[in-house]
N, C-alpha and C positions, 0 to 999 in steps of 0.2 A: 445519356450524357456520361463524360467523367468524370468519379469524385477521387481527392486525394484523401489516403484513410491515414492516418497515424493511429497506433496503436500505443496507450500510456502501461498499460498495465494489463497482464495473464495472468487468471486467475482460477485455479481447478484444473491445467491441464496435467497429463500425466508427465513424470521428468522425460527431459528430449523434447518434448512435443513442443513445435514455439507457430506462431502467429505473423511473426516479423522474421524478415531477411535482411542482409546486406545486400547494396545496390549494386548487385550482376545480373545484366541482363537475362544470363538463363537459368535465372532459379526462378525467375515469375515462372513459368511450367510447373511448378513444382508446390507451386499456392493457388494456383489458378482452379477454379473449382465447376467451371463450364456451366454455372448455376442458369446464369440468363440466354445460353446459346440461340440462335446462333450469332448473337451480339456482343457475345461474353467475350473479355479480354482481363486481364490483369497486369501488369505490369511494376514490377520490383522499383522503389526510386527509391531519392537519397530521405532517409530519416521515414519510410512509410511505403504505401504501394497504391496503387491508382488503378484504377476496377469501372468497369462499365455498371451503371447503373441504368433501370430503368424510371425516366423521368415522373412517374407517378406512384414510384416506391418510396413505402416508410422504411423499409430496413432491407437487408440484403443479407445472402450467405459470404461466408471469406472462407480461404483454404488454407489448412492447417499442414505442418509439415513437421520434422523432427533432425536436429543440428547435426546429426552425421549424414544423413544426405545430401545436406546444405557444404560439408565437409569434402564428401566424396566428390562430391562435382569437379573442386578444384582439380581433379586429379583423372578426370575422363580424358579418356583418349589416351591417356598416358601407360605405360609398365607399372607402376606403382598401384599397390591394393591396399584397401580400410579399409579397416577390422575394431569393433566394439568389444573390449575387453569384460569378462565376468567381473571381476572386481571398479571396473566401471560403470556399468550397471548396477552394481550392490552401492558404491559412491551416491551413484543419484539418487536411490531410492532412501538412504541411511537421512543425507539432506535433507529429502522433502521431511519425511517423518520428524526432521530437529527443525522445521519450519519456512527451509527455504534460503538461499544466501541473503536475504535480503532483513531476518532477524541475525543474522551474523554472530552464527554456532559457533565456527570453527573458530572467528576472532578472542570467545572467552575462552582465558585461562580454565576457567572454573568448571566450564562443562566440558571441554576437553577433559581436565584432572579425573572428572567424577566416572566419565564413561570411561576412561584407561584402570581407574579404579575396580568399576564393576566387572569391566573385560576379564581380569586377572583374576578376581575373586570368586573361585569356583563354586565357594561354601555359602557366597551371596553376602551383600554387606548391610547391614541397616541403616536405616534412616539418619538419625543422628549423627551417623560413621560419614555420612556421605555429605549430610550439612557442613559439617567440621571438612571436609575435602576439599569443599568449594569456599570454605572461608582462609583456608590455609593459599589457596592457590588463585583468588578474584584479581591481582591485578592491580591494574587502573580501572577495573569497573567498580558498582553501575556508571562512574561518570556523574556528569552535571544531571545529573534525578531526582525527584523527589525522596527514592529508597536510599534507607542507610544501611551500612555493609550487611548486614546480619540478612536483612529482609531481601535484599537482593541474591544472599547465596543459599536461602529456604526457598527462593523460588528458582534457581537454577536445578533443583532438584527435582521440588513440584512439578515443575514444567516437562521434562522429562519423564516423569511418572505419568502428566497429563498428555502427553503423544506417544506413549508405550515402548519409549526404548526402556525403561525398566519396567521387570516384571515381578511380581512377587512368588513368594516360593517359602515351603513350610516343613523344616527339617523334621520327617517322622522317624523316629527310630524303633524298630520290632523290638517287642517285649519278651521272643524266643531267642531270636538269635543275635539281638541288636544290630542288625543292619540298620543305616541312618541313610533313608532316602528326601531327594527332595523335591514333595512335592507341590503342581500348580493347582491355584484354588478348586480348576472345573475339577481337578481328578480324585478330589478329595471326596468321603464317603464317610457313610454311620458305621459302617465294617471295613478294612483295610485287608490287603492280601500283602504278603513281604514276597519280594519277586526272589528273595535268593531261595527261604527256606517251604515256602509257600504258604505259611502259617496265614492263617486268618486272627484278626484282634481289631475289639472296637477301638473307632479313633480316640473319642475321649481319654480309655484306658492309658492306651500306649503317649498320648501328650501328658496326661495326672502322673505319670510316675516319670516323666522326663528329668534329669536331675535339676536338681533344682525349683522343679516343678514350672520350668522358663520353656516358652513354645512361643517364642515370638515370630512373626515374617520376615527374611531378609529378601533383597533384590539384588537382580542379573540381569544381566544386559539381554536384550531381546535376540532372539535369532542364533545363539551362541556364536557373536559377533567378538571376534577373538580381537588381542589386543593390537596384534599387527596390522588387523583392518581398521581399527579405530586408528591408529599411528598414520596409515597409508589415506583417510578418508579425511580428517580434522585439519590438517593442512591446505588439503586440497579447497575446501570449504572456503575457508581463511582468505585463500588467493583469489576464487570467485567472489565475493563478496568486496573486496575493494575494485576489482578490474571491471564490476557492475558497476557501482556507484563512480568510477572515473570517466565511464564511456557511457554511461547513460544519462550522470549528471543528478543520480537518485531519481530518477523519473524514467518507468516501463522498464523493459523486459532485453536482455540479449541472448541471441544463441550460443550457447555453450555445451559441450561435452566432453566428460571424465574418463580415461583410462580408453586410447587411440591406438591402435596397433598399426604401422606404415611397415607395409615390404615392395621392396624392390629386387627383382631378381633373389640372390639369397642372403641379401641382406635385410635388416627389420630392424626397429626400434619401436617405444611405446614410449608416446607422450603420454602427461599426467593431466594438463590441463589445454582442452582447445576452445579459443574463445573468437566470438566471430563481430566486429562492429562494420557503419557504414564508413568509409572513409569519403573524401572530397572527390578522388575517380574512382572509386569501386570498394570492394570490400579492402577489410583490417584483420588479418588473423593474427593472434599469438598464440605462440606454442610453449607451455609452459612446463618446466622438469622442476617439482614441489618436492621437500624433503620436511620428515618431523625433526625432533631431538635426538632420533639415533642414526641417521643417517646421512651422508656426505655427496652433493653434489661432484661428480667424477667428469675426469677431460672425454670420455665415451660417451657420458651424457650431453654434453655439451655439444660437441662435434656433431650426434646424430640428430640434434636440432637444429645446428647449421645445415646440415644436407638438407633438410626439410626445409630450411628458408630460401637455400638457394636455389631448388626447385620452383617454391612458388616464385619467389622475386624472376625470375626468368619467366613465368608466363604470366608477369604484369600485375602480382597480388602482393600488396603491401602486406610484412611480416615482420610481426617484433619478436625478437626469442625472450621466454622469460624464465627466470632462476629463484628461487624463494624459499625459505627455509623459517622452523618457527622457532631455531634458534638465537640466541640474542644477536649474532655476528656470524657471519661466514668464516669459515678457518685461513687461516695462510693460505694456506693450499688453493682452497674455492678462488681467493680472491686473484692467486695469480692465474688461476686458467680463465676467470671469469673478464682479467682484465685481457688475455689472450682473446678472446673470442671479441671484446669490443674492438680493439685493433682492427682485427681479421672483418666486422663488418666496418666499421669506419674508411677502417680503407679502400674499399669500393662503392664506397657512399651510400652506405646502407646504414639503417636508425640503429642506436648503441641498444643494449638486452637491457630490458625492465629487470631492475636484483632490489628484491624485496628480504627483511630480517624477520625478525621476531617481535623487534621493537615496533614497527608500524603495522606487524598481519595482530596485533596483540591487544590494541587499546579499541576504546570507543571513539564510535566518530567524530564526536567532539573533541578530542585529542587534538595538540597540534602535531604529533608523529602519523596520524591517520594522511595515507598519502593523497586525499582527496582534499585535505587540508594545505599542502603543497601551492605555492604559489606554481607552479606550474603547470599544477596539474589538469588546464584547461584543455594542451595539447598534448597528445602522445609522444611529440618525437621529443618536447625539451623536457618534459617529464619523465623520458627513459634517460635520458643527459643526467637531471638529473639525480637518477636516484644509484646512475652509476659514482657520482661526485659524494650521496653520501653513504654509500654502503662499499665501494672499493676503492676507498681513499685515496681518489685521483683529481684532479680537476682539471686536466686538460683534454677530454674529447674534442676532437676535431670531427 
C-alpha cells in the first residue's frame, strides 16, 4: 500500500543532511531508498513524500539526502555549476555546535557579542569579562521568561562553554626565559618544557612565582575561529532561523544551505544563504546576500541574485531574492539599489526581495519586530511586500 509520511522534526543528522524535500517530482530519486524492491516507489509531494509500504509492516526505511543536491538539481541540464563553499561548511558545522537555527544563536545580541569578543582576544578572556559582554549587549532578550537579565546572560556564556565553542587555556610563563605560553588542559604536566628556550621547570613552580601569584583560566573561541568568520557566520544564523519559523510555521525541518558558489560560463557569484520550501506548484527557493555590522549590501551583489532568479523563474521555480543585514537599517545607498531590484522584479511580475534589518533578525520570538509575528507573515509573496514597505520606505509595490 501507500502511505503519506510527513516528517515534523530532524533530529541527529549531520548539517546538509535533511529527510524532507520540496515538491519536484525528481528529487523523489534522490530519497528513494529501494528498501522494499521490487515494490518500492517513493514519491516527493506537497508538505511530505509518499513511499510504498508493505501492508504487514510496523516501520519502514526512508532515504536521506543533503540540500545541495536538492540545489543542484534545479540546474541539470543546464551550463551553470554548484559548488559548496569552505566557509559554508565551517557555517553549518559552527551552527550545529551553537544548537541549531532553531535555538536562535545568531538572533542574540549577546552571543554574537561574546564570540566576536573571544575571536579577537588572542590572550583569552575570563569569565566574568565575558558575563559582563553579554549583559552590555542582551538586547530585547531573554524576552517574556522566567530569567532575569543577569541569569540569562550567565547562561549565554555557560551554554557556550557547554557546546565547546569556548575553550579554556592556562597562560604558563618560563621561569628562564619568560616566555608566556598558552596552554590546553590535556597538554598540561607535573614538568613543563618552554618550546623557545627548551628549559624544563615544574608546573606548580613556574604558576607560584607568576606575578602576582594569579594563574587563573582564560577562554578562546574554539578552532581559532577568527573574527571574520564569526561576522560572515552570526548573520547567516539570524536569517535561517526566521526564514525556518515563517516557512515551517515552527513545526519540522527545511532544507537549507550556507555559502553556494553559481558559475556560468566565466561568470560566478556566491550566495550566502539558500533555502528550499514546498510551494503550491513546486518548490520555493531564496536566495539570500547576509551582511553583519561591517559590511554593505552592493548593486553586484544584488544584480548576481537577479541572474540566479531569472534563471530559475525561467525553468518554472518560484524564487524570492533575499537582503538582510544585522544592522539596525540599511544605508541610503542599500536602500536605493534595494528599491531598484524591486522595480526590476515587479515589473515582470515577479514577487518583491524579502529585506530583513537588525531590528527583526535581533529580538526574541515573542517580539512584535520578530517577522513571524507579522501579520503577514502566513504567505511569502505579501510578507516580502511587506517587509519591502517597512525596511525601504516605500509603500507602493505593484
Amino acid at each position: 500500500m501507500a502511505a503519506q509520511i510527513t516528517i515534523d522534526t530532524e533530529v541527529g543528522l549531520r548539517p546538509g543532511i535533511v529527510a524532507t524535500a520540496p515538491n519536484l517530482r525528481k528529487y523523489s530519486r534522490l530519497l528513494d531508498t529501494m528498501s522494499n524492491f521490487p515494490g518500492s516507489f517513493e514519491r516527493v509531494v506537497y508538505e511530505g513524500r509518499a513511499a510504498a509500504v508493505a501492508v504487514d509492516s510496523h516501520e519502514m526505511d526512508i532515504g536521506f539526502t543533503n540540500t545541495l543536491r536538492l540545489f543542484e538539481q534545479l540546474f541539470a541540464d543546464s551550463s551553470w555549476r554548484v559548488k559548496h563553499t569552505e566557509g559554508g561548511r565551517l557555517a553549518s558545522r559552527v551552527i550545529e555546535m551553537l544548537g541549531g537555527v532553531g535555538r536562535y544563536p545568531g538572533n542574540q545580541p549577546a552571543i554574537r557579542r561574546v564570540l566576536d569578543d573571544a575571536a579577537k582576544a588572542t590572550s583569552g578572556k575570563k569569565i566574568p569579562s565575558l558575563i559582563r559582554t553579554a549583559q552590555n549587549f542582551q538586547g530585547n532578550w531573554p524576552g517574556h521568561t522566567s530569567l532575569d537579565a543577569y541569569e540569562y546572560c550567565k547562561g549565554v556564556v555557560y551554554e557556550l562553554l557547554q557546546r565547546k565553542l569556548l575553550q579554556p587555556f592556562l597562560e604558563v610563563s618560563c621561569p628562564h626565559c619568560s616566555t608566556k605560553t598558552m596552554v590546553r588542559p590535556e597538554s598540561l604536566a607535573s614538568e613543563m618544557e618552554c618550546e623557545i628556550c627548551s628549559d624544563k621547570f615544574p608546573l606548580g613552580f613556574a604558576l607560584g612565582v607568576a606575578p602576582g601569584g594569579k594563574n587563573e583560566w582564560v577562554y578562546r573561541l574554539t578552532g581559532n575561529l577568527s573574527p571574520d568568520r564569526i561576522a560572515e557566520i552570526m548573520p547567516v544564523a539570524a536569517t535561517q532561523s526566521v526564514l525556518t519559523d515563517l516557512l515551517t510555521r515552527g513545526v519540522g525541518s527545511m532544507p537549507h544551505v550556507y555559502g553556494v558558489v553559481l558559475e556560468e560560463g566565466k561568470w560566478k557569484c556566491e550566495v550566502d544563504v539558500v533555502a528550499m520550501a514546498d510551494g503550491e506548484n513546486g518548490p520555493v527557493v531564496i536566495l539570500g546576500e547576509v551582511k553583519s555590522y561591517r559590511d554593505s549590501i552592493d548593486k553586484k551583489d544584488l544584480d548576481n541574485l537577479m541572474r540566479v532568479q531569472e534563471f530559475l523563474d525561467s525553468a518554472g521555480v518560484t524564487c524570492f531574492i533575499l537582503a538582510a543585514t544585522l544592522r539596525v537599517d540599511f544605508s541610503d545607498q542599500e536602500i536605493v539599489d534595494l528599491q531598484r531590484i524591486r522595480e526590476r522584479l515587479t515589473g515582470k511580475g515577479s514577487h518583491p526581495p524579502i529585506v530583513l534589518n537588525g531590528r527583526q533578525l535581533s529580538v526574541p520570538r515573542s517580539h512584535s519586530d520578530y517577522p513571524m509575528n507579522w501579520e503577514s507573515g502566513f504567505f511569502l509573496s505579501n510578507f516580502a511586500r511587506d517587509s519591502c514597505e517597512r525596511n525601504l520606505r516605500t509603500s507602493d509595490v505593484t
